[in-house]
C-alpha positions in Angstrom: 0.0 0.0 0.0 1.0 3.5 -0.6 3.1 5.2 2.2 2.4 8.5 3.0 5.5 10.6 3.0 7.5 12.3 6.4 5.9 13.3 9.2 6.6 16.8 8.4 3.8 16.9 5.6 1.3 14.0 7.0 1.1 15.6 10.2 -0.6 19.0 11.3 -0.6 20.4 14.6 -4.1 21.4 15.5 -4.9 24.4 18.0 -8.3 24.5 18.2 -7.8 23.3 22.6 -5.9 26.0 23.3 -7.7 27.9 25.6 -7.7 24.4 27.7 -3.9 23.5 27.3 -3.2 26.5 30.3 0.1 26.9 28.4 1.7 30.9 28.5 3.2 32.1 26.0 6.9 30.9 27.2 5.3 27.1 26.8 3.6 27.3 23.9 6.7 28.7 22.8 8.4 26.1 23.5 6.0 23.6 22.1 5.9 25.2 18.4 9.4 24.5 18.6 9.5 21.1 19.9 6.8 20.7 17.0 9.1 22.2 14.5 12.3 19.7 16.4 10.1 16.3 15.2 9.2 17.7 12.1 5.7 19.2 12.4 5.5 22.4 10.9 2.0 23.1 9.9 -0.3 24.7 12.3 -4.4 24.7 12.3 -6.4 28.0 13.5 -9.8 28.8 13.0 -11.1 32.6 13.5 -13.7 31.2 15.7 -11.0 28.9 17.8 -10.1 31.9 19.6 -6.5 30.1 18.9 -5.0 32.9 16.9 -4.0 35.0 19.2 -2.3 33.3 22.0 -0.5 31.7 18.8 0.2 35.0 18.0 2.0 36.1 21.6 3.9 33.0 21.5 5.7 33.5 18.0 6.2 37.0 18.9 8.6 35.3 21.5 11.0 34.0 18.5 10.5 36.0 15.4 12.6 33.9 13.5 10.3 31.4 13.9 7.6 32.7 11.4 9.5 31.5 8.6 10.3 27.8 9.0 6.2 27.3 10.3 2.8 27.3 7.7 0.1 28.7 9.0 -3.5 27.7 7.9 -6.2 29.5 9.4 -10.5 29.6 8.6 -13.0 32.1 8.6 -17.1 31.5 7.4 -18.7 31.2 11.1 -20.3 33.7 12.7 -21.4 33.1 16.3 -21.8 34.4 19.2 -18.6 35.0 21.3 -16.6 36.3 18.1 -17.0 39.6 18.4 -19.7 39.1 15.4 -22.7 39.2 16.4 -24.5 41.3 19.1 -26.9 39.2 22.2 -29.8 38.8 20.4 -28.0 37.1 16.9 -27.8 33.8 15.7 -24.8 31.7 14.7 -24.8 31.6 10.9 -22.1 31.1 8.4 -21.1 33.5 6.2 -18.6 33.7 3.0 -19.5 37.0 1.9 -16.7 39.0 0.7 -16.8 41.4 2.9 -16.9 38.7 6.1 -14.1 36.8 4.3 -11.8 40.1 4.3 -12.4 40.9 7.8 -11.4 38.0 9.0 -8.5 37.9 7.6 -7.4 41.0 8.8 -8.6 39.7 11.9 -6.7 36.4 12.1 -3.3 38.9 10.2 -3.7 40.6 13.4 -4.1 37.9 15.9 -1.4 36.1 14.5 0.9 39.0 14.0 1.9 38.3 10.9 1.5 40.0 7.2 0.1 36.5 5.5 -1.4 33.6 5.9 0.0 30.0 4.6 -3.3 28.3 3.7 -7.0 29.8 4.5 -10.0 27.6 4.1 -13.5 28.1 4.3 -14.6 26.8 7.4 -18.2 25.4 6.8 -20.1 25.2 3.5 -22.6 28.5 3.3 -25.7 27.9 1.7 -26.1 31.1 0.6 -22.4 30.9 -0.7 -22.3 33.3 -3.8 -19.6 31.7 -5.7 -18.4 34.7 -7.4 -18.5 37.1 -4.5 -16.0 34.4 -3.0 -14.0 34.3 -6.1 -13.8 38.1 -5.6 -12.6 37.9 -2.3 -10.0 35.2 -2.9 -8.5 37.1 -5.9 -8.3 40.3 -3.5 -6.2 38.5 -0.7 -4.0 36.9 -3.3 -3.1 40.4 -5.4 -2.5 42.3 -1.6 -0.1 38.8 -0.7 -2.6 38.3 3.0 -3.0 34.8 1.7 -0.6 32.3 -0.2 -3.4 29.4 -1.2 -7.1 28.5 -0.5 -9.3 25.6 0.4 -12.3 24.3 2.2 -13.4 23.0 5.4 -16.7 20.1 5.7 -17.4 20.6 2.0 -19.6 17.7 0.0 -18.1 16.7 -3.7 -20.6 18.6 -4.7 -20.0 21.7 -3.0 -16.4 21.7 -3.9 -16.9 21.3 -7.5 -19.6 24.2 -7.3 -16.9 26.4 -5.8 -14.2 25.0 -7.7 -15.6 26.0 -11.5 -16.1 29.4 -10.3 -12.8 30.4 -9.0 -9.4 31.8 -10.8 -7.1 29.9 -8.1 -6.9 26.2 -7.3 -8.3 24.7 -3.9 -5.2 22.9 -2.2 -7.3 20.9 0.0 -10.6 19.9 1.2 -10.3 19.7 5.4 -13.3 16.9 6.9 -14.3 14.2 9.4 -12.5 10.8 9.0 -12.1 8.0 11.8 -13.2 4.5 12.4 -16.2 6.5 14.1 -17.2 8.0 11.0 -16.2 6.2 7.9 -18.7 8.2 5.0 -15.8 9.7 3.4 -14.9 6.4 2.0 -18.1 5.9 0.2 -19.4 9.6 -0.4 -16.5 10.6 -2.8 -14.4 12.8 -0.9 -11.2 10.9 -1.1 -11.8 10.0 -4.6 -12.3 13.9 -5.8 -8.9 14.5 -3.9 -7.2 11.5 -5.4 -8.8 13.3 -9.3 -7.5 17.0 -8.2 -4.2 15.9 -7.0 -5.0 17.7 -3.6 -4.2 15.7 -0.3 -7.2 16.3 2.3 -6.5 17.4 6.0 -8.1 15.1 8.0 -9.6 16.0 11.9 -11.2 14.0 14.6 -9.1 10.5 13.2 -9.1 9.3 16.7 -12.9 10.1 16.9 -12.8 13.0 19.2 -11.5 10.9 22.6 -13.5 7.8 21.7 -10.8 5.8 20.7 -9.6 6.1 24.4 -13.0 5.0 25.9 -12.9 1.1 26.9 -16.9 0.9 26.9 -17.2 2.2 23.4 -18.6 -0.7 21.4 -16.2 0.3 18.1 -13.4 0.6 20.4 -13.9 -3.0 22.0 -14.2 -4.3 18.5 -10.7 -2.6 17.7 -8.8 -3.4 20.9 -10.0 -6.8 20.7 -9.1 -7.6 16.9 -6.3 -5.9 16.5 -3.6 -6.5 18.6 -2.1 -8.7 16.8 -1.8 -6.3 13.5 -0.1 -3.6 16.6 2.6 -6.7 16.8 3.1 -6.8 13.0 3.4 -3.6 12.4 5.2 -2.3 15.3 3.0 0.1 16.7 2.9 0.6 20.6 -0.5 1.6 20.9 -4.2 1.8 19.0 -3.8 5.5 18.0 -0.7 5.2 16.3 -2.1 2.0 14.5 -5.2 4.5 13.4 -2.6 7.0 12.1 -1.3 4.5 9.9 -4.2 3.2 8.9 -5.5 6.9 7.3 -2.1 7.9 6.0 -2.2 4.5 4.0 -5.8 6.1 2.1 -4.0 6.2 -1.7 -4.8 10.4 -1.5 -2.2 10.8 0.9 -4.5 12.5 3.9 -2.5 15.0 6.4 -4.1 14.2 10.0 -4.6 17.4 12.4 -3.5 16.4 15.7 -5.6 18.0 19.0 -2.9 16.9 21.3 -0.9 20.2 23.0 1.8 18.1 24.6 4.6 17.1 22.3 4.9 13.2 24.3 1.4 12.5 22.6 2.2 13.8 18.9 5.5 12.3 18.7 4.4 8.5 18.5 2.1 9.3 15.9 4.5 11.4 13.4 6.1 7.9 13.6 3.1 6.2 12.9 3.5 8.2 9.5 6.3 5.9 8.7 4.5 2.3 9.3 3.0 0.6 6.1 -0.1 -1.6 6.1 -0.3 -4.4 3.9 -4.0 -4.2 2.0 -5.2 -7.2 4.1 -4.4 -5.4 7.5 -6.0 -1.9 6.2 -9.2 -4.5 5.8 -8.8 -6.0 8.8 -9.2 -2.5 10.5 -12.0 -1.1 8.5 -13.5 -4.5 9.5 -13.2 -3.5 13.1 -13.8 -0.1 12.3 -17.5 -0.7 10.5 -18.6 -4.0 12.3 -18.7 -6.3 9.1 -16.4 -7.7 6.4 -16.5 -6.8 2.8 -19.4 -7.9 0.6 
């Protein structure tokens, strides 16, 4: 089966717990770089994360710092507690142009930096106006706030839509994957990234915590089943088998880790380096989905 490549590009550090980690700026300091030391240099934000700015103080600490990391940030969700909306607004999501410029200025801000790596629309908009995005895309690109775009939780279809109407090309489409919620197998998603050439960003692979609760039914099934796969493989624990098993998808997925100390990521950029043999992928999706093939 197809390896995926270094832990430096399979593996994204995401920062969307943050504001539970407790870290000051001096530790999360020291945590980009200890990132950075095992060869994770991508970094996940959101506007609504309210991630960006401590990010922000703690880079600050070591300027140089700005240049060996890629940042990839969202914006498209409005809510309350943003600074949006007012007390009596709902949470919506919004592309508009003019939402899509202020939050980067925002995030530019927050993050104290002149650009953004990567910026992806957080949630698909069902009033997206394709064109007003395309508008607002081309904007960020000629003023150098952004370097490349992509989406967040978007359908094939959604993509495509958004896709045909744009001058620049979508790097990557960012959604739900885990032996908790297989759909993206079957719905298309990896396939339209495997057709584009673009290699998806995968969250939640560990199924949010789940993975680490004994009582959970799909957990049983893979604890039980596969320990003798972890032997084969050389894998120390369950998670870094489930790394391997969604780095070993033939569209080469990056995996956003939720983890903010540095002893939990550093098993599973070495997971990036284990390769399944096709019977052991189907041995785990077997586990994963409660039946064999049909």
């Amino acid at each position: 089966m197809m390896q995926a490549e270094n832990g430096d590009k399979s593996i994204i550090a995401g920062f969307w717990r943050t504001s539970v980690w407790g870290l000051s700026d001096q530790a999360l300091n020291r945590f980009i770089c200890e990132l950075i030391d095992i060869g994770v240099t991508d970094f996940d934000h959101a506007y609504v994360y309210r991630s960006e700015e401590s990010f922000g103080e703690a880079l600050a600490l070591s300027p140089s710092l700005r240049s060996r990391v890629n940042i990839i940030t969202k914006c498209g969700i409005r809510g309350l507690g943003n600074g949006a909306l007012d007390a009596r607004s709902v949470s919506h999501y919004d592309s508009s142009k003019e939402t899509i410029l202020s939050s980067v200025d925002h995030s530019l801000k927050a993050l104290k930096t002149d650009y953004v790596d990567t910026l992806l629309l957080h949630r698909p908009d069902y009033l997206m106006d394709v064109e007003e995005v395309n508008h607002a895309f081309n904007t960020l690109k000629r003023q150098g706030k952004v370097r490349q775009f992509g989406v967040s939780n978007f359908s094939v279809s959604q993509f495509s839509l958004l896709q045909d109407a744009l001058d620049v090309t979508l790097c990557t489409n960012q959604f739900e994957f885990s032996p908790f919620h297989t759909e993206a197998l079957d719905s298309g998603l990896f396939d339209q990234c495997s057709q584009k050439r673009i290699r998806p960003m995968i969250w939640s692979c560990l199924g949010g915590g789940r993975l680490f609760e004994p009582n959970n039914e799909v957990t049983k099934r893979l604890s039980e089943g596969l320990t003798e796969v972890m032997e084969d493989v050389g894998v120390s624990s369950l998670a870094e088998l489930i790394y391997a098993w969604v780095l070993s998808i033939p569209s080469q997925p990056r995996i956003i880790t939720g983890s903010g100390k540095i002893d939990n990521i550093r098993p599973l950029v070495e997971a990036s380096k284990v390769s399944l043999s096709r019977e052991q992928w189907y041995q785990i999706w077997t586990e994963a989905v409660g039946h064999g093939v049909k």
